[in-house]
C-alpha positions in Angstrom: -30.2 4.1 33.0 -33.9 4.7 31.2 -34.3 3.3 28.1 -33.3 6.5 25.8 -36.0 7.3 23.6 -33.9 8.3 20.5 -32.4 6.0 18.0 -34.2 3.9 15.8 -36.6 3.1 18.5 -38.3 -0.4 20.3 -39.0 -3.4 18.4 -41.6 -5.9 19.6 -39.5 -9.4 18.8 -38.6 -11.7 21.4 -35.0 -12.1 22.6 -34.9 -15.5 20.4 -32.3 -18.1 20.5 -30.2 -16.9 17.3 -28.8 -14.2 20.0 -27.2 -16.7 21.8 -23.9 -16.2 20.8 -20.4 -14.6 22.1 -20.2 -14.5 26.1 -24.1 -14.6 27.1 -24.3 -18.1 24.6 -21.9 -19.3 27.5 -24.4 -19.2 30.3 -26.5 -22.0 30.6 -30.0 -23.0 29.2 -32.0 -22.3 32.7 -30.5 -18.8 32.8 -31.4 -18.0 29.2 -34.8 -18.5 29.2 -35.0 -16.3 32.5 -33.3 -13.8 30.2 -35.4 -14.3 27.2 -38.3 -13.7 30.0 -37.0 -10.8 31.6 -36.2 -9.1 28.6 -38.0 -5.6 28.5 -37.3 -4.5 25.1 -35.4 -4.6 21.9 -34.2 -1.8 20.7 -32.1 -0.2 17.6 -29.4 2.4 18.2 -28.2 4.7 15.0 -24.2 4.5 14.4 -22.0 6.9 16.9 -25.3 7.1 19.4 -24.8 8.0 22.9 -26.4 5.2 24.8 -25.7 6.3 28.2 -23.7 8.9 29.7 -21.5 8.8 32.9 -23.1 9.7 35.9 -26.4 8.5 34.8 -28.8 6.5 37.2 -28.5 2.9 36.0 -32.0 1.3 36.2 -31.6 -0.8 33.4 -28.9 -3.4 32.0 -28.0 -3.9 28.0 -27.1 -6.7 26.5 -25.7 -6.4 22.8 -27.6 -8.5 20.2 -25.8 -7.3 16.6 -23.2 -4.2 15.8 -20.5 -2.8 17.9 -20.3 -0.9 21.2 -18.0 1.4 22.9 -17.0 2.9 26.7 -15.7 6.0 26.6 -13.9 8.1 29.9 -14.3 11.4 29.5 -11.9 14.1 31.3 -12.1 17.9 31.4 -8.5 19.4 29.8 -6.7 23.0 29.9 -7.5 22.0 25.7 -11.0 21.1 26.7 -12.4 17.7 27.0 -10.4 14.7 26.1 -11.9 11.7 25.6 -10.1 8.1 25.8 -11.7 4.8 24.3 -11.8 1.9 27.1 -13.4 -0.9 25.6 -15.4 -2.3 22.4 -17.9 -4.5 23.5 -19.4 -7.2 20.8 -22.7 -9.3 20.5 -23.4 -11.6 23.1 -22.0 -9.2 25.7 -23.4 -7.2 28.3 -22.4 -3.7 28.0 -23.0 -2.3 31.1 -24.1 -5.0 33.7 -21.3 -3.5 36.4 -23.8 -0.6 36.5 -26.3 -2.8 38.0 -24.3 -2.7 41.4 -22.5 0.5 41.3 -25.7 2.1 40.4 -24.4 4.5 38.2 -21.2 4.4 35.3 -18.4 6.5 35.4 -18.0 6.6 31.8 -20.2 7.2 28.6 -21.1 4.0 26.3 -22.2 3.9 22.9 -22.9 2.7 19.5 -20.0 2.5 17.4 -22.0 0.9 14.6 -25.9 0.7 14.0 -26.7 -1.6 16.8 -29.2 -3.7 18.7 -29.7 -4.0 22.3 -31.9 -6.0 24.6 -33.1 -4.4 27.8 -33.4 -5.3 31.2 -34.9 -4.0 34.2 -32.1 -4.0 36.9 -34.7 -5.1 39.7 -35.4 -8.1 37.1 -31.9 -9.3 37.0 -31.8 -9.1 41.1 -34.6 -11.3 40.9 -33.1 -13.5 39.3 -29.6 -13.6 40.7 -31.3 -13.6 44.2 -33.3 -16.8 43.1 -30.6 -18.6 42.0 -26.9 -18.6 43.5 -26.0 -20.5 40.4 -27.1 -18.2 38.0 -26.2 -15.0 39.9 -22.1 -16.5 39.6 -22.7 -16.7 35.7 -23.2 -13.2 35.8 -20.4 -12.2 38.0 -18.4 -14.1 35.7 -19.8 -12.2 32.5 -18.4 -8.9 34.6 -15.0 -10.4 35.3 -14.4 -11.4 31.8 -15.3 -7.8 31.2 -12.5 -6.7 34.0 -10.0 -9.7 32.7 -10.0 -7.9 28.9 -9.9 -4.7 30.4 -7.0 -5.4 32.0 -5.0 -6.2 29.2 -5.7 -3.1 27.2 -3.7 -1.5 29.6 -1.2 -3.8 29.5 -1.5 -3.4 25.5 -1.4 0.2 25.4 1.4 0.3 28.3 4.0 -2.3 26.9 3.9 -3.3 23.6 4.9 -1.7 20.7 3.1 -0.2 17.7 2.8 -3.0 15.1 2.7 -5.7 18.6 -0.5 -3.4 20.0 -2.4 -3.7 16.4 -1.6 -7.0 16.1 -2.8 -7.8 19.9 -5.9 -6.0 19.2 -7.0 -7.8 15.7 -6.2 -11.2 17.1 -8.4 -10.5 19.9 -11.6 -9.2 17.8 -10.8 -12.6 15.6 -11.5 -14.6 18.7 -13.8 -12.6 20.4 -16.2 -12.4 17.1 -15.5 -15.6 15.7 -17.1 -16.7 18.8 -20.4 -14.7 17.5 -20.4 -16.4 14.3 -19.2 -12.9 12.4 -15.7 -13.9 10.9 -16.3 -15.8 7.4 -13.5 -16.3 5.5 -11.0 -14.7 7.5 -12.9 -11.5 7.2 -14.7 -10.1 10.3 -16.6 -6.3 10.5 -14.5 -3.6 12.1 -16.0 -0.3 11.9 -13.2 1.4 13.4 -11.8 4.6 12.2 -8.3 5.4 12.5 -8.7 7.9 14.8 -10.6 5.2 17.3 -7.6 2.6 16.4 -5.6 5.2 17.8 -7.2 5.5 21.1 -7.4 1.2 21.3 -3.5 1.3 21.1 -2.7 4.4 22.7 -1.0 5.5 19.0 -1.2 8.7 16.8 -3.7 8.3 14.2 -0.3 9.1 11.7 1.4 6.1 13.4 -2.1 3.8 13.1 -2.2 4.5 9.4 1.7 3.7 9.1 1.4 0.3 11.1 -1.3 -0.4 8.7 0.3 -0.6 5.9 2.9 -2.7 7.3 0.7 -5.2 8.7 -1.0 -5.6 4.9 2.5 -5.3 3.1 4.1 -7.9 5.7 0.9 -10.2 4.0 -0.9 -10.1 7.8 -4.3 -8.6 7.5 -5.7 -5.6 5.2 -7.6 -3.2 7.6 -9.9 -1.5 5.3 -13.7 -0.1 4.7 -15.4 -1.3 8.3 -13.1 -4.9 8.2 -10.4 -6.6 8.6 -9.3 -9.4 6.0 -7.0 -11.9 7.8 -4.3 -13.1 5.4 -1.9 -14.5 8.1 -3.5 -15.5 11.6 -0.6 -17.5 12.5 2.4 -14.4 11.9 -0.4 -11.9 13.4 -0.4 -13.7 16.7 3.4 -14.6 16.4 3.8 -11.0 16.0 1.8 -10.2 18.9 2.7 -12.9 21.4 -0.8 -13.6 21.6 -2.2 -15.5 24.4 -6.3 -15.7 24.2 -6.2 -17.0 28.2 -7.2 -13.5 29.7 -10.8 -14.2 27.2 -11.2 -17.7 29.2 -12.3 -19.3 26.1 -14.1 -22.5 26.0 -12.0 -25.6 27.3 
């Protein structure tokens, strides 16, 4: 896509080094500095902002520098238009870098939270795949991560139960944003609503706000004001079955 001119507009700062984190701190040094090079513009998104919508040309590529991101797949209903929440994307991740071959998105993304974004040109980052063979595998590899947790979602929303799915989901923000430096003292940012909790577990928004409560009074984790404290990380992956291989984490 364009860059979109609302929001709360371009900032002139480099892509510096303390954005290194999550997925993109994974690639290597050589490729980062390309990055840091190729980098267009930073830019600030207000809280609940469209970013791009489906359909849209892609002629740029976003990579998430602080806040929270979402996909969304919209459908057309005899009720009107539903709306189903796909995937949260975090710092250090490229929110739509599939785009960049398919040419356009079949879904909308946006801001969950305030946010920043970097942006790239798409003909940059050909340039740079195309110059290195090396370097254009570390971005494939960004985009199947992306596919791998993808995958299970639907295998979260399709086959475990309630409190299991909540569970699933919470361990899997703890590693995915402990990897990003943002869980401190077994408290990490999670400006979910119920109602988008619901949509990440395939639940009723009454049946979210029930397995809450049992997850705090069972002494697992209080989901509460934008976080999520983690009182048991052990019994919330127990609970879960939780097994962090489809992230590909760090040997």
């Amino acid at each position: 896509m364009s860059p979109p001119d609302s929001g709360r507009g371009p900032q002139t700062e480099a892509l510096d080094s303390r954005y290194r984190c999550g997925m993109v701190g994974r690639v290597d040094a050589a490729l980062w500095q390309k990055l840091q090079a190729a980098c267009e513009e930073i830019r600030d998104l207000d809280a609940r902002e469209i970013f791009s919508r489906a359909g849209e040309p892609m002629t740029h590529s976003a990579l998430l520098l602080e806040g929270t991101m979402v996909r969304y797949i919209s459908g057309g209903g005899r009720s009107g238009p539903d709306r189903a929440l796909v995937s949260i994307q975090v710092p250090g991740d490229f929110v739509d870098l599939h785009g960049l071959p398919l040419k356009y998105l079949d879904h909308d993304v946006s801001a969950l939270s305030e946010a920043r974004i970097a942006l790239f040109a798409n003909a940059d980052i050909l340039r740079i795949m195309e110059a290195s063979a090396d370097h254009s595998r570390q971005l494939w590899w960004l985009t199947m991560i992306d596919a791998a947790i993808h995958l299970h979602w639907l295998f979260r929303t399709n086959r475990l139960r309630a409190a299991a799915a909540l569970a699933d989901f919470i361990c899997e923000m703890d590693v995915r944003l402990s990897a990003c430096g943002l869980v401190v003292d077994d408290h990490m940012p999670l400006p979910l609503l119920q109602s988008d909790l619901a949509e990440v577990t395939g639940l009723s928004t009454v049946h979210v706000s029930r397995i809450c409560k049992e997850l705090r009074e069972a002494g697992l984790c209080t989901i509460r004001d934008g976080g999520a404290r983690l009182h048991n990380r052990e019994g919330l992956r127990k609970l879960a079955r939780f097994d962090d291989r489809y992230l590909y984490p760090p040997p």
